[in-house]
N, C-alpha and C positions, 0 to 999 in steps of 0.2 A: 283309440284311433287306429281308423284299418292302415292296410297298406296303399302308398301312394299310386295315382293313377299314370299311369305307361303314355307315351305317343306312338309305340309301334301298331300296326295295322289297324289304326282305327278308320273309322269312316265318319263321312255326314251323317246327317240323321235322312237326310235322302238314300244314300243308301252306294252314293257317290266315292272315290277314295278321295281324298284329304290333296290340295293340290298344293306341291312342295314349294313353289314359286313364288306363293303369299307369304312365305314364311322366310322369304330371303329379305333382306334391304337389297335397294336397286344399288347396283353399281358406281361410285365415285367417280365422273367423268376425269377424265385423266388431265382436259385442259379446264382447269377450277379456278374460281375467285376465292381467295381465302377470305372470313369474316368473320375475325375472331371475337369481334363481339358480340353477335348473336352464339356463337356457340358456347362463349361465358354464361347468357343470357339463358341458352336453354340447358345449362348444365346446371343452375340453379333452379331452374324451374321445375326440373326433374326432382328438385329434394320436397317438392310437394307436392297435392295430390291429382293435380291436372295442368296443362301447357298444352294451350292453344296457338299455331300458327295458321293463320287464316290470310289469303290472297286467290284472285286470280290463275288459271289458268298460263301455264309456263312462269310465276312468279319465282320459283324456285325452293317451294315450300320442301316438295322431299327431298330435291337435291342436298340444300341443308340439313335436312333431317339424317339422310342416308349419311352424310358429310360426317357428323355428329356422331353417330350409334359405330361409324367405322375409328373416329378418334381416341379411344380409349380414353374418353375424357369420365368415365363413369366405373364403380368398383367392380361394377357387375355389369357386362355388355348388355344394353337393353333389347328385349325379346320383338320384333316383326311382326304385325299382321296386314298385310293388302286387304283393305277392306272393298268388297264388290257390293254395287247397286242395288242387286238383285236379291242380296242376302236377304231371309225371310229370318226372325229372328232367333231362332231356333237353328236356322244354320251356321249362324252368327258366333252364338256362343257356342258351340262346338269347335269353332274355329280358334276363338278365344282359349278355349282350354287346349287345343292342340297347341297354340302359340307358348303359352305359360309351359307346359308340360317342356317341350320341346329349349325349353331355355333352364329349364331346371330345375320349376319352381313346385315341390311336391304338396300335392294336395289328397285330403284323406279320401280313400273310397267311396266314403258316403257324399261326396259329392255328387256322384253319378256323373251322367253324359243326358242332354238333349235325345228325345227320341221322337221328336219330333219337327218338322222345319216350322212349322206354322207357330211354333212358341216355347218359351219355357214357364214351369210352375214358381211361383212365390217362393217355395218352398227351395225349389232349384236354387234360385239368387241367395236365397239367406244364407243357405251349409254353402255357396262358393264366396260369401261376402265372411261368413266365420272361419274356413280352411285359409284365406287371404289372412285373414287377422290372427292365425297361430302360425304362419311363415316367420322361420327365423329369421328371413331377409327380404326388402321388398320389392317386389317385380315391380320393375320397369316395363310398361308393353308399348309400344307406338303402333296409336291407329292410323294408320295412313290412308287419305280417301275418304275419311270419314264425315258424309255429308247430309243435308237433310233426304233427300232419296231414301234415309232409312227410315224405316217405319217409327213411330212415334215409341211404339211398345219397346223397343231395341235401345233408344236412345234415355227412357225410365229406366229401364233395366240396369245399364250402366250408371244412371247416377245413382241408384240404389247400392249396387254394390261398391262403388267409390268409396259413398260416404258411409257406408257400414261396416267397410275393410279395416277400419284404425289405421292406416295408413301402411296395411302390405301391401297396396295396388296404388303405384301412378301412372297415371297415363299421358300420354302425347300424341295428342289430336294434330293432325292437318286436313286441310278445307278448304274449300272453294269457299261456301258459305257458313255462318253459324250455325253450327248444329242444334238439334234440340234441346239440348242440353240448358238446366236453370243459369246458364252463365252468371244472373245476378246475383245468385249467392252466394255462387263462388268469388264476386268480387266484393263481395260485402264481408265476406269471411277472411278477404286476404288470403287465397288458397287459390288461386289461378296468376300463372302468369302468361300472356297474348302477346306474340310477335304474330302483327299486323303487316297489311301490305306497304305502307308508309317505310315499315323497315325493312321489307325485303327489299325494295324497289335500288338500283344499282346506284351506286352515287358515282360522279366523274372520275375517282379515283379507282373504282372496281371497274367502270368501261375500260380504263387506260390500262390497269392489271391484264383485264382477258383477252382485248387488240394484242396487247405485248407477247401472252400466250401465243394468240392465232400469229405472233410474228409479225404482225401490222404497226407502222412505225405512221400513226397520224396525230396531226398537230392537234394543240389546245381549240382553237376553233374549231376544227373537224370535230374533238367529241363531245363539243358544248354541243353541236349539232344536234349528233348522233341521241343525244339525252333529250335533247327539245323534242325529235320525230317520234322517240319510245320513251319517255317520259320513266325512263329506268326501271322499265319493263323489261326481264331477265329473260325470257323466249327471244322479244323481238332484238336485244342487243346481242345477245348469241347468231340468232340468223343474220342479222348484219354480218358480223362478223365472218360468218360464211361467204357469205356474197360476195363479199371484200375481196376476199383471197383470191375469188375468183374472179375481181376486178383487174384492168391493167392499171387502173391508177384507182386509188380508195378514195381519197379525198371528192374526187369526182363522183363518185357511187355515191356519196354523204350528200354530197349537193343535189344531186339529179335522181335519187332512184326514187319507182314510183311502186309503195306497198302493198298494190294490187297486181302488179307481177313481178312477185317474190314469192318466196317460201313463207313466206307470212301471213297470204292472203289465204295460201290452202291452210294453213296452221287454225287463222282464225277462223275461217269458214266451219270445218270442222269439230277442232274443239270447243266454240263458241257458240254460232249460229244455229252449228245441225245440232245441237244438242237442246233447241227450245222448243217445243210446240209451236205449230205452224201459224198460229194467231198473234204469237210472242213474235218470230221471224217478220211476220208482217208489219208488224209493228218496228222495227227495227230498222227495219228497210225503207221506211218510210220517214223517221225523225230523223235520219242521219243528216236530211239533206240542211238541217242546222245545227248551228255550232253550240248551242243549251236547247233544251226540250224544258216545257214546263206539262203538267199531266193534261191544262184544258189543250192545250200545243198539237199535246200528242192525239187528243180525243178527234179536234177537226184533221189532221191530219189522215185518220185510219178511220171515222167516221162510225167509230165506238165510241162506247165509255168504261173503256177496262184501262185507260191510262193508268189512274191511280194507283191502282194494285199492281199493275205490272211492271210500272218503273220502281216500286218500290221494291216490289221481286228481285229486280235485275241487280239495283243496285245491292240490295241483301245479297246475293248469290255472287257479287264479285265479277258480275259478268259484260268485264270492262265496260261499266256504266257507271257512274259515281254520282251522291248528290252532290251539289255545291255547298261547302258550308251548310250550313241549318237551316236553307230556301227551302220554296218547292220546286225548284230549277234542276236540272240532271243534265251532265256533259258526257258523251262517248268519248270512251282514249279514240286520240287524234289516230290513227292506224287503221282501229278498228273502223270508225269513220269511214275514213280513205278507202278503206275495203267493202265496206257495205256500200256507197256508190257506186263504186264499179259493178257489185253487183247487180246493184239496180238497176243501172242503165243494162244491163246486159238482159236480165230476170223480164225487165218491164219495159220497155223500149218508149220514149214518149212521154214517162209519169214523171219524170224529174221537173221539170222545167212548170207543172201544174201544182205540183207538191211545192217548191218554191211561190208559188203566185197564192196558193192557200195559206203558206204559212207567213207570207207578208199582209196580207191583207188583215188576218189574227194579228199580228202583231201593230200593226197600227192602230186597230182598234184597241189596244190594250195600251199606247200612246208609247211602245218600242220604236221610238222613229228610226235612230240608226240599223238596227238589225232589221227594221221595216224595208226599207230603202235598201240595205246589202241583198235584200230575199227577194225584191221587186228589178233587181238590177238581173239578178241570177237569173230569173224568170224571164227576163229579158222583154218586160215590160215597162219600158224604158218611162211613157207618160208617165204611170202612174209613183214610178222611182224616184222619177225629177218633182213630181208634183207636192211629193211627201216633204221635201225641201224646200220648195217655194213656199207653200202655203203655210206650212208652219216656219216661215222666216228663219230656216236654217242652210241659206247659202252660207255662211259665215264657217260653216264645219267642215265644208270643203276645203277653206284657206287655212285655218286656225286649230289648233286644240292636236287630240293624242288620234283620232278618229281622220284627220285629215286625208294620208296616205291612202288608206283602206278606201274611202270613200272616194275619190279620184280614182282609184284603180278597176273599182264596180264598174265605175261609167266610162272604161277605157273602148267596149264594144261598143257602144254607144253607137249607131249608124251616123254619119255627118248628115244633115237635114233633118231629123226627127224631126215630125212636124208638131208643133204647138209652142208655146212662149215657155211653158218650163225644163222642155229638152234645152232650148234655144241657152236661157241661162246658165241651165248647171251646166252645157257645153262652155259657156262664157268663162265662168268660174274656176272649171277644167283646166281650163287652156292656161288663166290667170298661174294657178295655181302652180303648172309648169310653165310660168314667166315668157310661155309663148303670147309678148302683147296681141302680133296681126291676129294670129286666130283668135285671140279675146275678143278685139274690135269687129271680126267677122262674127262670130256668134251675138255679136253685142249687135250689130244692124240687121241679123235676121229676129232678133227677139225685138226690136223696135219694128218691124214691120207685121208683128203678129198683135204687138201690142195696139197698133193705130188703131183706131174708131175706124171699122167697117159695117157697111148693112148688112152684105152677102158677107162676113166671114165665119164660119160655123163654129169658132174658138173664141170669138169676140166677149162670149158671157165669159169666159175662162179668166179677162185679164180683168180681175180686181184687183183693190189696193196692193194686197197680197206682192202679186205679179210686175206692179209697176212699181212697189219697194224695192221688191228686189233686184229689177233696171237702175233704179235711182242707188242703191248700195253697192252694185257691181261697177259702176260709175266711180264714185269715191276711188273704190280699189284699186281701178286700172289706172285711174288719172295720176296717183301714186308713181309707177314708174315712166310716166311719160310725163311728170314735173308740169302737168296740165293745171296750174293753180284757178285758172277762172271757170274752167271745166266742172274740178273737183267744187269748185265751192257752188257753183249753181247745182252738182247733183247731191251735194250734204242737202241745201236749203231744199229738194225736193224731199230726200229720204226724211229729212227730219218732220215735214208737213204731212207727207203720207204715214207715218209711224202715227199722229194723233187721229189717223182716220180705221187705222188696226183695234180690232177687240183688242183693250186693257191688259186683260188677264193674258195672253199671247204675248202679248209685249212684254210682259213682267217676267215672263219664264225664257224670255234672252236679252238678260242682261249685259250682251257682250255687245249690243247691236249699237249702241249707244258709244260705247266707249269707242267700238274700230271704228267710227266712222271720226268721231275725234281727235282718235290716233293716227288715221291716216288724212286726214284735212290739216291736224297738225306739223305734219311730215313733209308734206306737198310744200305749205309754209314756210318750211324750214328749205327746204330745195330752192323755194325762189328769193332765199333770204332776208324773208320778213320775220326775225329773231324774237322783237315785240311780239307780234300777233302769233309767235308758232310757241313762244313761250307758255304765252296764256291758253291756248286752246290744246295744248298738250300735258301742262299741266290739271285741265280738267279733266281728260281724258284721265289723268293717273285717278283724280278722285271720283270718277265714274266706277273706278272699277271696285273690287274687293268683291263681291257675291261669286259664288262657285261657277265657272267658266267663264271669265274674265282674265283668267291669266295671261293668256296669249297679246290681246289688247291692251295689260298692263305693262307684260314686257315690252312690247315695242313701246309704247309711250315712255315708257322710262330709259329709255335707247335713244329715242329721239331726243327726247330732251335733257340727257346727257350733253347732245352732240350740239345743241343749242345754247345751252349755258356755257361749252369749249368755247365755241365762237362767241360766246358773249364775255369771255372771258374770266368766268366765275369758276376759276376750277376745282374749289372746295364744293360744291354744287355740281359738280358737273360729275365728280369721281363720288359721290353719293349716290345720286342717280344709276350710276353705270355699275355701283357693287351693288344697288339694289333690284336693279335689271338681271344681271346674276342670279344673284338670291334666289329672283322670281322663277327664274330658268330650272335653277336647281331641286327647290320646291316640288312645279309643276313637273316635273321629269320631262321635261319638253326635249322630242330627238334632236341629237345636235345635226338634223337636216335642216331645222327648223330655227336652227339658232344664226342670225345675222351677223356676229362678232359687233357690233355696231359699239358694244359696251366696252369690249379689249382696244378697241379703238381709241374709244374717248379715253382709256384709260393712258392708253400709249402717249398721245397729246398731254395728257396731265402731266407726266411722268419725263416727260420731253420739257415741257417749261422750268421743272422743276432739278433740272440737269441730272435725272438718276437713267443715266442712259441703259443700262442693263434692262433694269424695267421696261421701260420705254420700247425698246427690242422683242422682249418674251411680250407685252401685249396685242408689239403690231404683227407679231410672228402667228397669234393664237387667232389674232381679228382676220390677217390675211389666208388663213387655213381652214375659217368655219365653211362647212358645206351647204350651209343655208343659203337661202336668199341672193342674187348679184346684190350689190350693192347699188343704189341709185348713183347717175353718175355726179352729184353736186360731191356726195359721202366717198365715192372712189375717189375724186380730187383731193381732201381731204386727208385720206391714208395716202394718199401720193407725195403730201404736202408733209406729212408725217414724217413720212418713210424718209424723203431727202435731207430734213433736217437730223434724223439720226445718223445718216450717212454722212451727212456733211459733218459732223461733229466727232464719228469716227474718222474723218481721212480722208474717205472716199468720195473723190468729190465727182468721178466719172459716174459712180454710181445712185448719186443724189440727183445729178442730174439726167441719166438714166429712165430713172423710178416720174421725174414730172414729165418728162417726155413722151410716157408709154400713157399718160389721158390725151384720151381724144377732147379735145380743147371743144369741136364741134358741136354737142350737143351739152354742153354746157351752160349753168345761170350765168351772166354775167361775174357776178359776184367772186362764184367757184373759179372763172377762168382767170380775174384777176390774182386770185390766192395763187395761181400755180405761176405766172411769173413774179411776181412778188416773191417767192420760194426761188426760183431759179434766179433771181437778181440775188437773193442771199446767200446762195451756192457762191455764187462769182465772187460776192465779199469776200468770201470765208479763203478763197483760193487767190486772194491778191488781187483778184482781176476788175478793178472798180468801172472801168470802160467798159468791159464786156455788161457790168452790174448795168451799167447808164440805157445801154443800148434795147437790154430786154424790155426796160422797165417805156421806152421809147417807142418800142415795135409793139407794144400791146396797145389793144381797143382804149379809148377813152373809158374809165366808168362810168356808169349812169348816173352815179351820182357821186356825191366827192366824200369818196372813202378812205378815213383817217389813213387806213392801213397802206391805202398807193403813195398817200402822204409821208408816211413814217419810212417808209422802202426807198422813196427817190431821197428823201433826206438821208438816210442811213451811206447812199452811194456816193451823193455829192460830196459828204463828209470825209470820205475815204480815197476822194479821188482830190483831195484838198481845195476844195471851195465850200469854206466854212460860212461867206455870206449868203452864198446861196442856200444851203441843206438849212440856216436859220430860217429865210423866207418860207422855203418848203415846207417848213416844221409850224409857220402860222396857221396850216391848215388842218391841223391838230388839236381838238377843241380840246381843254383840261376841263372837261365836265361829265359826270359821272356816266353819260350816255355811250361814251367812247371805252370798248374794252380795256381795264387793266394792264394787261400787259402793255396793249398799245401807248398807251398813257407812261406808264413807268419807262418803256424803252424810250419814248421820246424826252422825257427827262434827263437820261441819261446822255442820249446824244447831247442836248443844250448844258448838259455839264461838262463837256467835252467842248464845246466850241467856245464855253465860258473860259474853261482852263488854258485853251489855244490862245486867246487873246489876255492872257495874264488874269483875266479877273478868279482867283482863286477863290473867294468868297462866293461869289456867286455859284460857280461851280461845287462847292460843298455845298448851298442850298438845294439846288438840284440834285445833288446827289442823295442831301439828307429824305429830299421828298420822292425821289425813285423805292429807297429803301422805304418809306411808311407804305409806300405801295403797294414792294414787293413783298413786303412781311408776312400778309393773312394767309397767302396763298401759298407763298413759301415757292415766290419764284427766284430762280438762280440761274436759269439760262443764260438770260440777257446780259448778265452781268459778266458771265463766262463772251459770250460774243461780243460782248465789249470792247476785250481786251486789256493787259494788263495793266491801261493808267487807272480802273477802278482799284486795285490792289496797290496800284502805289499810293494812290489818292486818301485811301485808310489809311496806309502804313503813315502816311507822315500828319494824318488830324485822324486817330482811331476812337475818336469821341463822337464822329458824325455816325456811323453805325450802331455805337451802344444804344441810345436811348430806344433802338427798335430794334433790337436783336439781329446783328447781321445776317440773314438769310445766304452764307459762305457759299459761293460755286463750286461744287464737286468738279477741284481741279489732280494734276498729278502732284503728289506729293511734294511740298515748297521743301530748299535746303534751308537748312538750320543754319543760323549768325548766332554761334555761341559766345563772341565776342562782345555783342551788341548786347545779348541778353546779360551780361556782367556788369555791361557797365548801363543797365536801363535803370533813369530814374527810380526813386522810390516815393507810390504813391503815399500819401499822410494817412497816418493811424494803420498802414499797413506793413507786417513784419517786412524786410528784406529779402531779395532771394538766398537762400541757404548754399547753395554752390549754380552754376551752369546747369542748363537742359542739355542732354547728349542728342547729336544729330536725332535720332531715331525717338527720342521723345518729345520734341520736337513737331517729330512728323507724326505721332499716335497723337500728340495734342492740337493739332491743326484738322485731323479727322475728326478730331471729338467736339471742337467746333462747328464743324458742318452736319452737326447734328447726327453723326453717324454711330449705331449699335455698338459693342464690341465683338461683335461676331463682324459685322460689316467691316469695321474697323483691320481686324485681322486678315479679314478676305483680300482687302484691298491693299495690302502690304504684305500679306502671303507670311502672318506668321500664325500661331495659334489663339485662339480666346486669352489661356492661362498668360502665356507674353503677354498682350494688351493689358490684364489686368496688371500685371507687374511692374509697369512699365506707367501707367496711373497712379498704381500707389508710388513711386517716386516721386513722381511732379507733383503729387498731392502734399509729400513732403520738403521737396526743392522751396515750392510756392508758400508754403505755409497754410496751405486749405485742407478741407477733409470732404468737398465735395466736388463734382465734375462741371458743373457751373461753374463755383465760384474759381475753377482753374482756369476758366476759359474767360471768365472779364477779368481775374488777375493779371492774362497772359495778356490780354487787347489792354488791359491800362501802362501795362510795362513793354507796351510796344513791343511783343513778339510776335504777335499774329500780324 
């Protein structure tokens, strides 16, 4: 073996001197994100025979790389070569052996040197693949830049000598694109390890690292941003980051800057664009103006047929262009996008808005309605944008679904008049959509006037069935918050008869059409409070739905008739409905703009009967905060009706009566308006005031019809204000038949057990009592029982056998004191042990919780001690009592007269 080969004064085989530059690593920017798991990553990679990092342009391939080689994370510093474009391959490997030489890796003489740029001999590779493989140690080189640009010949070469070397040569590739290299072998051999652009891309914890660098002090939202706009693209978070500094306020910069004048736009123009061939550029500049490109997309758009190969190019080459998943669909990074527009409109002045009208028109023919319609909007071809909607019966996706937003916001330019019937509607639907009724109703009478049978009108063929669906469904919708019940049901029974005159097949690919118009006739029903008839046609509506885009129409239906079963007073049904409205919400990821609270609502009322007033509070807190939808005003009375009974039950009785005060009683159903004095005559109860209770119940409207619940309200005041013959008269109008809600019925029990009691008949009074509780049992109400007052609890305490046979349903009251005296000397029932000593005050009070059905977490919360006390405090009573479970201590305690 000769002597090793030298790196002083050598040259190219051009004849060039050697440029020192290639042979340095780049500089370690001084403000860095550290990543130490990629450089674990490429320091294992290095222990064999190839490590590829491949990304995009400013992804930060060499920064890492340079990051790495300067760590001293390796035994031996690995050797540099800047690989150029241009390299012919014979210059290539001359540069190769200057890199090795130069790091210290001696190779015998007979290797020779290239003398030529146009190539090397077989002969060359093999004595540098056998000199590699008698190295006592193995070089390390990193090809940086190493891209297909190089000649085919350059990239055989190297995998020849790789895999000949026995492992004195690895190398570490970076790339824009996959080089030529067999990569599958390498992965089939398990001898490559790829960090991809997936891993370089900046996660929100390396944004919030290098702002910290740059000194930028911005919030969690700001850099969720900042990662949505650059998609943890490490150029464009860096130039942010610049820009910033030189913001007066950054957060503002986040919100408002626009990519096409920044430092980003010359970045990508540049490194990106100018670097394609001019047919490639064209191409580019032309798909941006949509959000996915498919290759026929791209063909009408550029009005070739080189799509195919070139989007597949692009996206091979890294050149922020991606495919989606395993389609044939391709999305530009959003940036780069943003940049190629502006430069179009600047490049082509005029072509935008044509490239939009081409690329909707493709897409409708390929049955993309929504991106049809977004591209017919852009183009500002408003007919043909609206029409895509009418005619394939999808007004419904302006109101409903994850597309709503979007689609209202295309047709915000919309001019007001557009002439023809499908402007006229989706302007209808617009409006709806933002709850502006008048201008619904305005758009809604210029589309009836295009719609009319005319001889001279030149749109007249335009309005088929199509067209006057979708009048007769915009109908329904609107009649919804305007409580239009004879409205809404003449335009169902129209939509429903034009739907049989729609092609089939149309009809069956929206299945949501059916249900909303169910859901909102149901709704409408339930506003004029027809409970029967909103019952039924709402729960059709729920069995309408289930086929994919149906959710929207499910939720509300199940919102509604939550709120229909409340008032019917089924609240086991009613808090089903309203977690399954939920559910539905949570499923369909529906934006909480979109969400009515209508379910928190009902939940709040369940949770209110059932005296768990905490609850009750966080639902109506959660129902009164949702950003969706007003609420119609029957469902605002309602939460008003709510709200004061949780208020009145905390204290507050200014503020209960507050809360009914603030409905506009005005535009009110009858019904509604009676609920809220009815509410306020119950406020007055609660605060002593049974005159004031007489008087509300005196100054309201008659109802239209004779509603238990005016019945049960003037009984409840007479009674309080001491005319017990009278509140009995009043209480005759109180049917005791199943028609009559629940609650309504058990509270009116209860009062007739009370006026029983007043007149001595104590018997009677325990029948009423005992028939209040099989009432209140299913539902597990305890309210009424608590507004009662305390002769219910006396009424137990001295006959505690009227409650056992149906499980007392206890009112979550404040904690009773303990009669430790009483419980010593309480009978002893037969066949059961004795008590073993006294309950102490405080067990007492855990066993009086543990009655009311309450956790032992609840338990402790509401006595403010810990879970571990509660249980401790169990197992004595369990011992005192002679039981070993928490039932049988609670009908031990109600048989021995403690409870």
């Amino acid at each position: 073996m000769g002597p090793p080969v030298t790196s002083m004064g050598h040259r190219a085989p051009t004849g060039d001197p050697m440029l020192a530059a290639r042979f340095a690593p780049p500089a370690v920017p001084k403000l860095l994100v550290h990543r130490p798991e990629l450089l674990v990553r490429l320091t294992a990679g290095a222990q064999g025979p190839l490590t590829l990092i491949n990304g995009p342009a400013g992804s930060g391939k060499t920064v890492l790389t340079a990051h790495w080689a300067a760590d001293g994370r390796t035994t031996r510093p690995p050797m540099w070569l800047t690989v150029e474009p241009d390299d012919a391959p014979g210059a290539f490997w001359a540069y190769v052996l200057e890199a090795l030489a130069r790091g210290g890796t001696a190779l015998p003489a007979e290797v020779g040197r290239p003398t030529r740029a146009e190539g090397v001999t077989r002969s060359f590779l093999v004595r540098l693949a056998d000199g590699l493989a008698a190295s006592a140690q193995p070089a390390v080189l990193v090809l940086d830049q190493f891209d297909t640009t190089q000649p085919p010949a350059t990239s055989e070469g190297l995998d020849f000598v790789l895999r000949h070397a026995a492992g004195g040569l690895r190398i570490v590739l970076t790339s824009r694109s996959d080089s030529l290299l067999p990569l599958h072998r390498y992965r089939a051999a398990g001898e490559i390890t790829e960090i991809r652009h997936a891993d370089l891309r900046f996660t929100e914890a390396d944004a919030e690292a290098l702002l910290s660098e740059h000194r930028l002090a911005v919030s969690p939202d700001g850099i969720r941003l900042l990662m949505e706009r650059t998609e943890g693209w490490a150029a464009g978070v860096r130039l942010c980051a610049l820009a910033m500094q030189r913001s007066a306020d950054p957060e503002a910069f986040l919100r408002q800057f626009a990519a096409d004048r920044t430092t980003i736009a010359d970045y990508l123009l540049t490194e990106v664009l100018d670097a394609q061939p001019p047919p490639t550029q064209d191409l580019l500049l032309r798909v941006c103006v949509t959000d996915r490109v498919h290759p026929d997309l791209a063909d009408a758009l550029t009005g070739r047929d080189d799509g195919a190969r070139t989007l597949a190019r692009l996206a091979r080459d890294n050149a922020f262009l991606e495919q989606i998943d395993a389609s044939a669909w391709y999305r530009l990074h959003p940036l780069f996008a943003e940049v190629l527009r502006a430069h179009l409109r600047q490049r082509c002045p005029g072509l935008e808005p044509r490239l939009h009208g081409r690329a909707a028109r493709w897409l409708a023919r390929t049955g993309r309605l929504t991106e049809a319609v977004l591209q017919g909007a852009a183009a500002e071809d408003w007919q043909f944008a609206a029409a895509q909607l009418v005619d394939n019966l999808a007004l419904g996706r302006l109101l409903t679904g994850l597309e709503a937003d979007q689609l209202v916001r295309a047709f915000a330019d919309m001019p007001t008049g557009t002439p023809g019937p499908a402007p006229a509607l989706v302007g209808a639907a617009c409006r709806l959509a933002e709850q502006d009724l008048p201008g619904c109703e305005a758009e809604l009478r210029r589309a009836d006037a295009t719609l009319a049978p005319s001889a001279d009108d030149p749109l007249a063929d335009a309005c088929g069935p199509a067209a006057r669906f979708g009048r007769a469904f915009l109908g329904v919708l609107a009649g919804r918050p305007a409580d239009d019940l004879t409205a809404v049901e003449r335009a169902a029974a129209d939509a429903h008869r034009l739907l049989r005159e729609l092609p089939p097949a149309l009809v069956a690919e929206r299945p949501e059409l059916h249900a909303l118009l169910l859901a909102h006739l149901g709704a409408v029903e339930l506003g004029a409070g027809r409970l029967d008839r909103a019952g039924s046609t709402l729960t059709a509506a729920v069995a309408a739905c289930g086929p994919p885009g149906t959710e929207a129409p499910l939720r509300s239906a199940l919102g509604s008739l939550a709120l229909t079963e409340l008032l019917r007073g089924r609240l086991r049904q009613a808090a089903e409905h309203a977690n399954a409205s939920l559910a539905v919400a949570e499923r369909s990821a529906l934006p909480a703009e979109r969400r009515s609270g209508i379910d928190h609502l009902v939940l709040a009322g369940v949770a209110v009967e059932q005296d768990d007033l905490r609850a009750a509070r966080h639902h109506l807190d959660l129902a009164t905060a949702a950003p969706g939808p007003r609420p119609d005003p029957a469902t605002a009375a309602r939460a008003a009706v709510i709200g004061a009974r949780i208020a009145a039950a905390e204290g507050d009785g200014d503020a209960a009566l507050a809360a009914l005060r603030a409905v506009d009683a005005a535009g009110l159903p009858a019904w509604a308006a009676d609920a809220l004095a009815e509410a306020e005559s119950a406020v007055h109860l609660v605060g002593g005031d049974a005159a004031a209770a007489l008087r509300v119940l005196d100054a309201a409207p008659a109802p239209d019809a004779d509603r238990p619940e005016r019945a049960l309200a003037r009984a409840r005041a007479l009674l309080d204000a001491g005319r017990p013959a009278d509140a009995e008269r009043a209480l005759a109008a109180v049917p005791a038949d199943d028609g009559v809600p629940t609650p309504v019925r058990a509270h009116a029990c209860l009062l007739r057990a009370r006026i029983a009691e007043a007149r001595g008949d104590c018997a009677q009074a325990h029948r009423y009592l005992d028939e209040a509780l099989a009432l209140a049992r299913p539902d597990e109400l305890r309210r009424i029982f608590t507004e009662s007052g305390p002769w219910v609890r006396r009424t137990l305490r001295e006959d505690p056998r009227t409650a056992r046979p149906h499980g007392r349903p206890a009112p979550r009251t404040p904690a009773r004191t303990a009669r430790t005296a009483r419980t010593a000397r309480a009978p002893r029932t037969e066949g059961q042990p004795p008590v073993v000593e006294p309950l102490s005050a405080r067990e007492t009070e855990v066993l009086g919780k543990a009655a009311e059905l309450l956790s032992t977490e609840e338990i402790a919360t509401e006595l403010y001690v810990s879970a571990n006390t509660v249980k401790t405090h169990l197992k004595s009573i369990y011992r005192k009592l002679g039981v070993t479970r928490r039932s049988e201590a609670v009908h031990r305690a109600q048989d021995l007269g403690m409870l």
